[in-house]
N, C-alpha and C positions, 0 to 999 in steps of 0.2 A: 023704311028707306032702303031700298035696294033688296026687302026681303025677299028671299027664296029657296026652296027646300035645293033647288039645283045651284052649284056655287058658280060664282062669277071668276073670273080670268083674268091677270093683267100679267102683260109678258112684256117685258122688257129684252132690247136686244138692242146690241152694239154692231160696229162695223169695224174689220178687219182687227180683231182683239184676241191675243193668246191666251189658253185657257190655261197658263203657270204665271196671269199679269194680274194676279188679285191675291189680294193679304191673306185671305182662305187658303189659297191655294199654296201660302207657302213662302210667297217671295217676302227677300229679306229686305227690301228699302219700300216697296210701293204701299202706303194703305189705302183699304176702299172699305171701311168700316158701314157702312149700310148695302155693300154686297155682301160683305162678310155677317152680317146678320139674319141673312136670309137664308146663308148657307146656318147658319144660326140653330135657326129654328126648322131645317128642314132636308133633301138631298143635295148633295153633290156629287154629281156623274163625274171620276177622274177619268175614264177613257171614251169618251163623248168626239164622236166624228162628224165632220160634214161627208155628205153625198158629195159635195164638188168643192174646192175650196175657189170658186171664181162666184161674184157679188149675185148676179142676178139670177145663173142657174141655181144658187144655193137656196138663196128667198124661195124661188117659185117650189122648190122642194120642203121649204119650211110649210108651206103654204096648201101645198098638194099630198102631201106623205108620198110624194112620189119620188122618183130617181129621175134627171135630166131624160137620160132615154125613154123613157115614159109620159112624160109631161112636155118634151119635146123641145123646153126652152136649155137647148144645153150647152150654149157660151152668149157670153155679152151679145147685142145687138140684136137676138131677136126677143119675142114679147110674148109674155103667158098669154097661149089662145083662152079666150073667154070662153071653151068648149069645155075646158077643165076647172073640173067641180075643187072648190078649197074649201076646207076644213071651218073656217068662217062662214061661208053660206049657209054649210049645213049646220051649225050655229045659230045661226040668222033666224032659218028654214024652223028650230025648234022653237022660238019665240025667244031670241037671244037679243038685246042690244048689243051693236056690235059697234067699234070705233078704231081710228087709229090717228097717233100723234108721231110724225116724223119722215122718216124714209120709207120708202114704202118700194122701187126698184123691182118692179112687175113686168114695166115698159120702157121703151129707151128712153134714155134723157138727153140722147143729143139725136141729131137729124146730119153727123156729118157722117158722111158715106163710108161702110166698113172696108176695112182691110185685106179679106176676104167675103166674095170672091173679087178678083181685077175685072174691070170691065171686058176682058181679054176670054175671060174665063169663066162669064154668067151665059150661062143658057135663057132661053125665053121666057120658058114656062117651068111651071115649078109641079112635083108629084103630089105636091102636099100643101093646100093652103089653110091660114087662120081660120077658127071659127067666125062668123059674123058678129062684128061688133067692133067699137070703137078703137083704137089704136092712136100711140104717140101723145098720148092723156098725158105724160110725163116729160116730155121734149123742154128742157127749161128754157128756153127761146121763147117759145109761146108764152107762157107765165109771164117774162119780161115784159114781152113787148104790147101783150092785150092782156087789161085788166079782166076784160069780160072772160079770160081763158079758164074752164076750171073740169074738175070731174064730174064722169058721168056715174051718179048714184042710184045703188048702194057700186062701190068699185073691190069686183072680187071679194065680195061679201060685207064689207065695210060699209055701213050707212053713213058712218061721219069722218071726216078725214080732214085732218090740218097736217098738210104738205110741207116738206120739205125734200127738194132736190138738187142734188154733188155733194161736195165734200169743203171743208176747212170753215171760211168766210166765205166762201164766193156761194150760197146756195140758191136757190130760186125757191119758186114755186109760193105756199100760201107766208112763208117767211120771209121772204122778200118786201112782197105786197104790207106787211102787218110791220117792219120795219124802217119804210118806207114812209106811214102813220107814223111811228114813233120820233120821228129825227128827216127834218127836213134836205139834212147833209147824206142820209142814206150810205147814195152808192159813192160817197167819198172817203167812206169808213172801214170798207173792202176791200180787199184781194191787194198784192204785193206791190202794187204799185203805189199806195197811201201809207203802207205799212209804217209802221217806229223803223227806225234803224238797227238794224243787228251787223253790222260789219263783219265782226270777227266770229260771224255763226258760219261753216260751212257747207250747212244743209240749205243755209239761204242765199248762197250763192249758185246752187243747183236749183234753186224754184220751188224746196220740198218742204219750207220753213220760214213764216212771215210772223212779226210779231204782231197781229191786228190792231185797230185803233177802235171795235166792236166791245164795248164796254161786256162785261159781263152778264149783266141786265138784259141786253140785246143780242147778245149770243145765242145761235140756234138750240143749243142744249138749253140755255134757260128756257127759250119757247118752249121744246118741246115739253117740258117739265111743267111750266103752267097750264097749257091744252089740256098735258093729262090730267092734269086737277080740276081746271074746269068741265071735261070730259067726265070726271068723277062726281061732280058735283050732280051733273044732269042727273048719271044714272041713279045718284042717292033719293032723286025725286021721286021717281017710279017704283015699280016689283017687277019688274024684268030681272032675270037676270044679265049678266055683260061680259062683251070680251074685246079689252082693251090690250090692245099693241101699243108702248111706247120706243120708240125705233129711234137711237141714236145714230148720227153718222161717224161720229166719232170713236173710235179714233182713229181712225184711217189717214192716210197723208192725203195733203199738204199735211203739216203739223200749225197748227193757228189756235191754242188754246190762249183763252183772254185773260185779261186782267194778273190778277194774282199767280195764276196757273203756270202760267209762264217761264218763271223759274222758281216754281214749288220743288223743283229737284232739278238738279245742276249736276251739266254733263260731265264735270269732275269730281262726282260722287256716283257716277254710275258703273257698277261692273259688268263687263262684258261676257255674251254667251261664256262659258268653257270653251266651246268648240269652235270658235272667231278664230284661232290662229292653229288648230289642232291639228295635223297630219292627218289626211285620209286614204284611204286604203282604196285604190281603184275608184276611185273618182267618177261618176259617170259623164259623159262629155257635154252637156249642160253647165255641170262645174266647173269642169276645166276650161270650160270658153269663156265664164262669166268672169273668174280669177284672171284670163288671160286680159279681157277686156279691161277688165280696173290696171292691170299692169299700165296697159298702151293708151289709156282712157286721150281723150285730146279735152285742149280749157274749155274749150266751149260744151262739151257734155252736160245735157239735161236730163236726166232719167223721167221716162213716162211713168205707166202704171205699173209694167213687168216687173220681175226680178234683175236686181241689177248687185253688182260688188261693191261694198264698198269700201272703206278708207276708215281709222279704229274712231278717229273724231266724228267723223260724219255717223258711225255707229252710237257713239255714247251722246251725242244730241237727238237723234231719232227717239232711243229709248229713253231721253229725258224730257222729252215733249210728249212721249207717246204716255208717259206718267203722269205729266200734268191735263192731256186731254181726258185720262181717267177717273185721275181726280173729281172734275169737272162736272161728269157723266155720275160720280156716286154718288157726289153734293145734290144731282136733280135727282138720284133717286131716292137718296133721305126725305127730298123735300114730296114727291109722292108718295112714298108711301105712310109720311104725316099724315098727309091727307086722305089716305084711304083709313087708316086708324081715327080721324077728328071723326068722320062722316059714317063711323060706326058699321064700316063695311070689312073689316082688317078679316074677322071671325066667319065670314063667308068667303074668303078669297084667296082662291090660289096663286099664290104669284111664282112666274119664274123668270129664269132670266138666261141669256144666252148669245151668241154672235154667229155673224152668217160667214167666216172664217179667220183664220188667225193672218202671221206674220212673220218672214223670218226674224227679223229685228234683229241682224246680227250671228243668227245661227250659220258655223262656216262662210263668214266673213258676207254673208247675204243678205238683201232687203228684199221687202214687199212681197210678192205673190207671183206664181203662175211657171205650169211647167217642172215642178219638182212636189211630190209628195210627203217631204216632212211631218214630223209630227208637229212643228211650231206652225206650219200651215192647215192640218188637216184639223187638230186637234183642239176644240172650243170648249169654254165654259159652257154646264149646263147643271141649274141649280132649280129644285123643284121644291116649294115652300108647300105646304099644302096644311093648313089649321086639323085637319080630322086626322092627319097623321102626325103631327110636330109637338102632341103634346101639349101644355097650358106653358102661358106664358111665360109663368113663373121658374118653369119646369120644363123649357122646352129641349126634343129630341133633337139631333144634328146626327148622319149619318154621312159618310165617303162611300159612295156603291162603286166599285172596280169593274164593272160589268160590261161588257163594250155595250156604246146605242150610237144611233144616230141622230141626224138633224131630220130626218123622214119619218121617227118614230114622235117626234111633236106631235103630231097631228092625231094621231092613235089616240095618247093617251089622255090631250086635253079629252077627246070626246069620249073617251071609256069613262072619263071621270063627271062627263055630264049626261053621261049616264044613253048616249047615243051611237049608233052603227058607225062604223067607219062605212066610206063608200067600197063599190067592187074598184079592183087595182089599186087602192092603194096599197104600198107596199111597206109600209112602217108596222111597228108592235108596238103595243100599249106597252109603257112602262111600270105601272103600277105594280104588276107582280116582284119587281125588285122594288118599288119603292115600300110594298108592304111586305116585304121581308119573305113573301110566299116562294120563291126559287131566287136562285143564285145566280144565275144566268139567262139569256133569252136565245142568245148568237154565238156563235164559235167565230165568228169574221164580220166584217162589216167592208163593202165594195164602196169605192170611191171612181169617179169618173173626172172625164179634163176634157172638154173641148175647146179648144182656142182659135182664134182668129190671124193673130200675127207667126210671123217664117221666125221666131225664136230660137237664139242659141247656135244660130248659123246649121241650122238642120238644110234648109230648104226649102221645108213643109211646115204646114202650122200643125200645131201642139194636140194630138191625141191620145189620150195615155187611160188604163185603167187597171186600180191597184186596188188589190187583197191582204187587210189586214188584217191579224188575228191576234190573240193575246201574246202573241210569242215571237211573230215574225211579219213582218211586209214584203210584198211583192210588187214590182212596179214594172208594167210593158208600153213601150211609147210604138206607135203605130211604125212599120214600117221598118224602123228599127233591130238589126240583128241585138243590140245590147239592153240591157233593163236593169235591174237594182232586186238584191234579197239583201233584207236587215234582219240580223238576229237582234229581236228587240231588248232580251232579256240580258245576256251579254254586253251589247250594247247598244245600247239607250238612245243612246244621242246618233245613233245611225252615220258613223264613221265610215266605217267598214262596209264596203260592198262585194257582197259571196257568189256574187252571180257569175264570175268566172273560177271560182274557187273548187277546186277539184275536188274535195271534199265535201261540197254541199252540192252537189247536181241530182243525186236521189230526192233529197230535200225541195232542189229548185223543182226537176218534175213532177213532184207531188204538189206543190204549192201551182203552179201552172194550172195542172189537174182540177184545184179547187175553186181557182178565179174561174176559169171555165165553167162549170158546177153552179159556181154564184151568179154569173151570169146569166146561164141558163134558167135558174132559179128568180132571178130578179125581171124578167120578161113581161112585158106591159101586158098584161090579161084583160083589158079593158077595152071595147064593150063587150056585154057576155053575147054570143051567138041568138039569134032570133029564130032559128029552127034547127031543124036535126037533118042532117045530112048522110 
């Protein structure tokens, strides 16, 4: 069942989840007792970065070992050109079963027109098009509206895939359709307009918080939890080996966790960041506009997906939903990896787990994403289980490695560890040498990228920024921008303090300049290699 001398894969990964939002990791009120056993029995990366902390640049780099600029999909709305080789194919490519249960955020999921550019402001023709191949596979309109709608297989290396796409209740795609079967009321069980009553929630009176009427059972996280099982089941049939994604969307807002979940923790037991009302020192003006903006807020304010200020209750409901949709999320992954222990696959299989970025959730009075590089934003869970390193059951190894990685270096190290090349350009490093204890370090920094679509924070222009972190310090430059951000990490932690006009640290700042420059240079897409000598 499932034997093979090459081990099999299942990665687990959240949506928009802090890597300090799991009982491993520390926190005093949340448990996630089958995350926490994984960290268990195996690593825990405590300074683990994304390449970008926006949803679909991050994926395609999970997916590519590559950096946004490289892989080319580097803000929302455009779609990984099927020209670029992922880590899954070459998977595939080795005689891999390959699957995936959930989100999957490769391609766009809506077909409404972006933000950027105005129609004012598109040229004709473009210098650079997709490779040849299918596009808008994910558009959940389609899903909805035509049963016949589905992918085109293997998708980006994936042979099998049970879809789902957005976020809360309201998702599409193969969960919709299989919900749809279960309950003849369906779409009356969904989205904010069916919901239970929450009155005196303030997060539901901004649109970012409905109590669903989607039974537990029916809740996408349950799908996805059983796919992966049935997914596991297949592969226990065969000798392939396999490489299974199961991909929450959770916990990303809306906040819509079901049943029980709901008020497993109560906004009047939650403690807020430290840093929600702390004095900061030079403020960079994204802050101070976002702070001004909640001052002047008008009633009718609905916050989209950006970063937005908020208000201390609307804060301690966030983080008390955003506890129960984790909950939610461990419970499925207890109940998978049952299932990979029943089916006698536990002892060949790597598992890990991870998210494609975090959240302020309150840090300096902030929600969501986009536009500032925090460590609540940059900085993700990243937990590598692996049986031929963790020791026996009885006896099993648990390590904390402090060593900076990335979300680029995924892709490395599944394949070093299945014992195959990485492609040319990718740009990640296998982890393994810290996870078997062979060096101490791999990086002295780790480059983060931001391209955005919307005129945020009253700049004018949309959101360019790219920041150089290291063990010690951050550096952030927003395109265009005379001002930026230096965080002494070590000093302080919580990134208060900004030294980038500090007269004291300008040797510091130009040397830190010096090295994003360096790492940029360094990180430059080398892909394809030249076809003769010139």
């Amino acid at each position: 069942m499932g034997g093979s001398a090459q081990p099999n894969f299942l990665l687990f990964i959240t949506d928009q989840h802090r890597a300090d939002h799991l009982g491993c990791a520390g926190h005093a009120l949340l448990r996630t007792p089958h995350i926490d056993a994984l960290a268990a029995r195996g690593c825990r990366f405590t300074d683990f970065h994304v390449a970008t902390p926006i949803c679909q640049p991050n994926r395609a780099s999970l997916m590519t070992g590559r950096l946004p600029s490289a892989h080319g999909l580097q803000l929302n709305g455009r779609e990984l050109s099927h020209g670029e080789k992922t880590f899954v194919q070459t998977l595939r490519d080795a005689g891999y079963r390959t699957a995936l249960a959930g989100k999957s955020h490769l391609q766009n999921i809506t077909s409404v027109p972006p933000f950027w550019p105005q129609a004012t402001e598109r040229l004709r023709s473009e210098c650079k098009s997709l490779f040849p191949g299918r596009y808008g596979q994910e558009v959940a309109r389609h899903w909805d509206e035509d049963e016949a709608f589905g992918l085109d297989l293997p998708y980006y290396g994936f042979e099998q895939v049970a879809l789902t796409i957005g976020h809360a209740d309201q998702q599409s795609g193969h969960w919709r359709r299989w919900l749809r079967r279960q309950s003849p009321d369906a779409d009356r069980l969904i989205g904010p307009d069916n919901a239970l009553p929450t009155p005196d929630w303030a997060l539901t009176r901004l649109g970012q918080a409905w109590r669903t009427r989607v039974p537990e059972a029916l809740y996408p996280t349950n799908y996805i939890a059983e796919q992966s099982c049935e997914m596991l089941r297949g592969f226990a049939a065969g000798d392939a080996p396999f490489f299974l994604q199961c991909s929450f969307p959770d916990p990303h807002h809306p906040f819509t966790p079901p049943g029980r979940y709901w008020d497993m923790y109560r906004p009047s037991d939650v403690d807020l960041p430290s840093s929600f009302d702390a004095e900061l020192t030079d403020a960079p003006p994204p802050v101070r506009w976002l702070h001004a903006q909640r001052a002047n807020r008008p009633d009718h304010f609905k916050p989209g997906h950006g970063t937005f200020a908020v208000t201390h209750q609307e804060a301690r409901e966030a983080l008390a939903l955003n506890y129960g949709n984790i909950a939610c999320i461990d419970d499925a992954i207890g109940r998978v990896m049952a299932e990979l222990q029943r089916l006698g696959l536990a002892d060949n299989t790597v598992v890990m787990f991870t998210s494609d970025h975090g959240d302020l959730l309150g840090d300096r009075g902030l929600m969501f994403k986009g536009g500032l590089h925090y460590g609540g934003l940059t900085r993700v869970p990243f937990i590598w289980s692996d049986p031929a390193t963790s020791g026996s059951s009885a006896s099993p190894v648990s390590r904390e490695i402090s060593s900076l990685a990335q979300t680029i270096d995924i892709a490395a190290t599944v394949l070093a560890r299945a014992g195959l090349e990485p492609a040319h350009g990718m740009q990640g490093q296998s982890l393994l040498p810290l996870v078997r204890g062979q060096t101490d370090a791999l990086r002295s920094s780790v480059l983060i990228e931001e391209e955005g679509q919307r005129l945020d924070f009253g700049l004018g222009q949309r959101i360019r920024m790219r920041t150089l972190r290291t063990g010690d310090h951050r550096i952030s430059i927003y395109d265009g921008q005379p001002w930026g951000e230096l965080c002494d990490l070590r000093a302080d932690p919580l990134e208060l303090r900004n030294l980038w006009n500090d007269p004291a640290s300008q040797v510091l700042r130009s040397q830190l300049m010096a090295d994003l420059a360096y790492a940029m240079l360094r990180q430059t897409n080398t892909s394809p290699y030249p076809l003769a000598s010139a």
